[in-house]
VEXMIDO-233330 format. One record per residue (C-alpha): residue number from 0; z, x, y. Coordinates in steps of 0.02 Angstrom, whole numbers. Example, Ala and Ser with C-alpha at 12.3 -4.5 7.8 and 13.67 -1.06 7.14 Angstrom:
2
<rec><dotor>0</dotor><Z>390</Z><X>615</X><Y>-225</Y></rec>
<rec><dotor>1</dotor><Z>357</Z><X>684</X><Y>-53</Y></rec>
***
This chain:
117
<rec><dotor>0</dotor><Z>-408</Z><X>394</X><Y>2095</Y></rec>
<rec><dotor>1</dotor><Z>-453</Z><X>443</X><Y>1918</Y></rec>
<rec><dotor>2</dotor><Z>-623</Z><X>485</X><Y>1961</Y></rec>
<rec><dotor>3</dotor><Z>-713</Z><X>649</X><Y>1945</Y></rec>
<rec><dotor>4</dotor><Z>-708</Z><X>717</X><Y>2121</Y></rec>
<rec><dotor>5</dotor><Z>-906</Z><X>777</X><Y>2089</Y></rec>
<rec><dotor>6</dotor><Z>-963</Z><X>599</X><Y>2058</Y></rec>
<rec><dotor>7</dotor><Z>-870</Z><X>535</X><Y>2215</Y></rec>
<rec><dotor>8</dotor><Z>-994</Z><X>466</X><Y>2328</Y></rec>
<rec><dotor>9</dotor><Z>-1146</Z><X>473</X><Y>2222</Y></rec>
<rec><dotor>10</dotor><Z>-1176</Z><X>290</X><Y>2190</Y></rec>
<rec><dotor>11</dotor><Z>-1338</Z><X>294</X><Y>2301</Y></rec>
<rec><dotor>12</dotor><Z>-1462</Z><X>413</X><Y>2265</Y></rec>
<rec><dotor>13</dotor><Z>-1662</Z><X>408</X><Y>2249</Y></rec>
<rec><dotor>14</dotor><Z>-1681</Z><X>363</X><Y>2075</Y></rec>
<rec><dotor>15</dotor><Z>-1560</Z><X>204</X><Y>2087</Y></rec>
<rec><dotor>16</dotor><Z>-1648</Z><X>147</X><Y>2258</Y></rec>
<rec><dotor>17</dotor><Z>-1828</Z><X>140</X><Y>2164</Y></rec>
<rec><dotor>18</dotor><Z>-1771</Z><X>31</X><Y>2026</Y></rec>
<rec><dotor>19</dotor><Z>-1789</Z><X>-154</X><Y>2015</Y></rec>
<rec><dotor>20</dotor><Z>-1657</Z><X>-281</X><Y>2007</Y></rec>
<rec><dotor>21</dotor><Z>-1680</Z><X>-307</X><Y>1814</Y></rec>
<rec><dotor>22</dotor><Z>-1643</Z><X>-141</X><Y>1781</Y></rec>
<rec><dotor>23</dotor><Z>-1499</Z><X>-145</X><Y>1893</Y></rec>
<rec><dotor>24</dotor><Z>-1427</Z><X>-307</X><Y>1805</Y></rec>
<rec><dotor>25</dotor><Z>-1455</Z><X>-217</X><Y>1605</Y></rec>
<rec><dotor>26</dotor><Z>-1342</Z><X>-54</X><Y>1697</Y></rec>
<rec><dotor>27</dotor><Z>-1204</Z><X>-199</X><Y>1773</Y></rec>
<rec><dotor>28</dotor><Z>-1214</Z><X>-290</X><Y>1560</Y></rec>
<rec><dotor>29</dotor><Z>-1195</Z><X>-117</X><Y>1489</Y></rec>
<rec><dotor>30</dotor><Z>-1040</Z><X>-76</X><Y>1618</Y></rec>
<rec><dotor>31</dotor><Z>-955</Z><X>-241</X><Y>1567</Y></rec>
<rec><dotor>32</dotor><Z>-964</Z><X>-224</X><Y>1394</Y></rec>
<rec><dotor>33</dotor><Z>-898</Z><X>-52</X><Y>1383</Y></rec>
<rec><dotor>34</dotor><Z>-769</Z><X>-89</X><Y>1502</Y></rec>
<rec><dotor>35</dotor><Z>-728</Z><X>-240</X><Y>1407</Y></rec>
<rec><dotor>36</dotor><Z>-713</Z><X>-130</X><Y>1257</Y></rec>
<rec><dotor>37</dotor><Z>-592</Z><X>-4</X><Y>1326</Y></rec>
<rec><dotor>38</dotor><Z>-486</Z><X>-145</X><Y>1378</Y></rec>
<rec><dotor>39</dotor><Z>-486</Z><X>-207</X><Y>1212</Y></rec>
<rec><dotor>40</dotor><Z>-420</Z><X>-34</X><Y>1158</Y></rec>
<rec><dotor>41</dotor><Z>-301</Z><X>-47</X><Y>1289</Y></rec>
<rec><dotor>42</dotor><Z>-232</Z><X>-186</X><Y>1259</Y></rec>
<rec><dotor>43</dotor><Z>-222</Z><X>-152</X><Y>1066</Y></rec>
<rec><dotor>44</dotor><Z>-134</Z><X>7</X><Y>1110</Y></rec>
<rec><dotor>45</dotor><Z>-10</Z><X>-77</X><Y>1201</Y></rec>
<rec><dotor>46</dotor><Z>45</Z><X>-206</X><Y>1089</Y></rec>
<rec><dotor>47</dotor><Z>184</Z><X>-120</X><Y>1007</Y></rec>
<rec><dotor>48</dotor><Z>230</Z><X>-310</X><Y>898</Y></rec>
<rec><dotor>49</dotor><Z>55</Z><X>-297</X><Y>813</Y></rec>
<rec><dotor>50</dotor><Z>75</Z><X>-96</X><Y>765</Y></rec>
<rec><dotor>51</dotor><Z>229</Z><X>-123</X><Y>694</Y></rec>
<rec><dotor>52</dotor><Z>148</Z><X>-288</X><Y>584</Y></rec>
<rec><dotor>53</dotor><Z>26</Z><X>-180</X><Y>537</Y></rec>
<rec><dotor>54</dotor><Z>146</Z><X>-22</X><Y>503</Y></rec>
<rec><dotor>55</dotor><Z>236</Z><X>-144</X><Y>384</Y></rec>
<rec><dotor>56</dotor><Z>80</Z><X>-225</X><Y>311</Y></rec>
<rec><dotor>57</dotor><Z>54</Z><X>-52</X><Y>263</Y></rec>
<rec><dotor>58</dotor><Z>207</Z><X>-7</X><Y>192</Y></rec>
<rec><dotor>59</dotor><Z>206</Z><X>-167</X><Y>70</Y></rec>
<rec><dotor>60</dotor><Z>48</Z><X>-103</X><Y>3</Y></rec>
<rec><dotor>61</dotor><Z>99</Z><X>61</X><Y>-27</Y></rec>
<rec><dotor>62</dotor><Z>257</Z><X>0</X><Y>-106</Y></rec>
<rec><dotor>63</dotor><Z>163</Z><X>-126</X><Y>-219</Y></rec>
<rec><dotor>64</dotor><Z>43</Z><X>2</X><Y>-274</Y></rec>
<rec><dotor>65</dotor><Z>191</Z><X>119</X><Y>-335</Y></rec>
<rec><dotor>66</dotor><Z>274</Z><X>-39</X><Y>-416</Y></rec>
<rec><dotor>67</dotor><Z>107</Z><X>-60</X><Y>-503</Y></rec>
<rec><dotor>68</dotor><Z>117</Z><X>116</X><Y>-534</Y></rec>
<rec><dotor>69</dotor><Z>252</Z><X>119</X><Y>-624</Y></rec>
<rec><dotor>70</dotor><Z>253</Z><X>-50</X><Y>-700</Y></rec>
<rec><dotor>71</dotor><Z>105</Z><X>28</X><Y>-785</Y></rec>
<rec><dotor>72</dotor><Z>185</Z><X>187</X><Y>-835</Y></rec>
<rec><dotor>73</dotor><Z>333</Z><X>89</X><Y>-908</Y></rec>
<rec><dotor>74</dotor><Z>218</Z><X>-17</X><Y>-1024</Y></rec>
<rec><dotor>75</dotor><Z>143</Z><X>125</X><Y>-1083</Y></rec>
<rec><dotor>76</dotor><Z>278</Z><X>221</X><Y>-1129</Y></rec>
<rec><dotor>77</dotor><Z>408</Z><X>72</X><Y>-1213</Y></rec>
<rec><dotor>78</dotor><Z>262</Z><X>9</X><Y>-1359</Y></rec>
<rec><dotor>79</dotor><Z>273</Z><X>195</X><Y>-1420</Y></rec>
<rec><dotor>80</dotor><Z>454</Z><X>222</X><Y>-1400</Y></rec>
<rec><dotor>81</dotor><Z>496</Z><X>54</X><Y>-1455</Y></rec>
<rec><dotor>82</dotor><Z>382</Z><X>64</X><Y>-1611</Y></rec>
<rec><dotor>83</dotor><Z>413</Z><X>257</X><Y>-1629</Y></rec>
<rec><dotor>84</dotor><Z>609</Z><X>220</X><Y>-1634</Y></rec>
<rec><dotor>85</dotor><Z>586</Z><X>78</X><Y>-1740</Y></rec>
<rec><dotor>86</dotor><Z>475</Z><X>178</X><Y>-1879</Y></rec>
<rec><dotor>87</dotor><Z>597</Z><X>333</X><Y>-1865</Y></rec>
<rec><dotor>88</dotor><Z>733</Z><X>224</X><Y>-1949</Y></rec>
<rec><dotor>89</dotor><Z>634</Z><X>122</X><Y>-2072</Y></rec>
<rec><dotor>90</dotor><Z>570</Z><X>297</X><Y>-2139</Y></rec>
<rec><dotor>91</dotor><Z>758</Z><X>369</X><Y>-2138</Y></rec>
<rec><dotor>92</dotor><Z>819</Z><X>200</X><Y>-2237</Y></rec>
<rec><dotor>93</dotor><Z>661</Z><X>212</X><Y>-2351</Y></rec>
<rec><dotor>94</dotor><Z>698</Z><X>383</X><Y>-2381</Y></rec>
<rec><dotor>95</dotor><Z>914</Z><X>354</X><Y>-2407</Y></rec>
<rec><dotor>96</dotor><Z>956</Z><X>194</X><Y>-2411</Y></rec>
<rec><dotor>97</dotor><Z>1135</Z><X>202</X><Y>-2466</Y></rec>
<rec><dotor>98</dotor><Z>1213</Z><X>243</X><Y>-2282</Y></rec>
<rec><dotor>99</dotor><Z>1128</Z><X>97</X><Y>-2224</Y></rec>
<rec><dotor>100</dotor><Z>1173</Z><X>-16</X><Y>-2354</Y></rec>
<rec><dotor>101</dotor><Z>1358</Z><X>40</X><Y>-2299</Y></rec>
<rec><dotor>102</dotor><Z>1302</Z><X>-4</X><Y>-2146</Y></rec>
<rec><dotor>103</dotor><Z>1266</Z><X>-167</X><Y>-2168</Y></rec>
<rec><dotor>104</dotor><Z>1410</Z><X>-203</X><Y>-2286</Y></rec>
<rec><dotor>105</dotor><Z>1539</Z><X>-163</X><Y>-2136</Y></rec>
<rec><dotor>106</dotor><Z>1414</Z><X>-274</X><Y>-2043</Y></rec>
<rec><dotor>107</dotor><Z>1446</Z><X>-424</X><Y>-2145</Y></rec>
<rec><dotor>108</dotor><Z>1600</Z><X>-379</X><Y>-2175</Y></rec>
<rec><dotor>109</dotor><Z>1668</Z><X>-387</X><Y>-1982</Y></rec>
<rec><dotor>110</dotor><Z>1570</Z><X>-526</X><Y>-1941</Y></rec>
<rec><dotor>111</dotor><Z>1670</Z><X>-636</X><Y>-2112</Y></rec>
<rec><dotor>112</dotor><Z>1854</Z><X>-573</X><Y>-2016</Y></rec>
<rec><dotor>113</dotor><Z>1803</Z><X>-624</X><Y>-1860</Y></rec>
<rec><dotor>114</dotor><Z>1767</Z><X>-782</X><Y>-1942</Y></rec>
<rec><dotor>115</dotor><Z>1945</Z><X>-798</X><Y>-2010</Y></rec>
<rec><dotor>116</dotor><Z>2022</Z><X>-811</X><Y>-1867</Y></rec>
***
């Protein structure tokens, strides 16, 4: 069952009869361990509970990596928008003070009713 219907039958032929019992022993070590291998492979293809660790093992690093990604991406771009913003509108007050000033003024102004009350 399985088996290639050419090899059927052909465990005995003149070349295995004339070799020694060492030789047949390294052929019966070799057969274990590749047998032992393919049930390894088996058995690794049939755990479904260890695929799906390692599907989700997986997914946590790719979703870390795009965190990083764009934790990385959003330090980059607040220093300059932050520091960009910030010198936009001391070079608008340098250049006309007077509306912020009035600014200001309401400012203080507010916050001395609220304190009224």
């Amino acid at each position: 069952m399985g088996q290639d219907e050419s090899q059927v039958g052909q465990g005995v032929d003149e070349e295995s009869e004339n070799r020694g019992p060492e030789e047949i022993r390294e052929d019966i070590e070799a057969t274990r361990g590749e047998m032992g291998e393919t049930v390894e492979a088996l058995a690794e293809k049939a755990d479904v509970k260890a695929q799906a660790q390692q599907r989700i093992e997986g997914l946590k690093q790719t979703a870390l990596a795009k965190k990083q990604e764009l934790v990385g991406k959003a330090k980059q771009a607040s220093p300059e928008s932050a520091s960009g913003g910030a010198h936009t509108v001391t070079t608008k007050a340098k250049e006309n003070p007077l509306p912020l000033a009035v600014g200001g003024a309401l400012f203080v102004g507010f916050l001395l009713g609220r304190r009224g009350r």
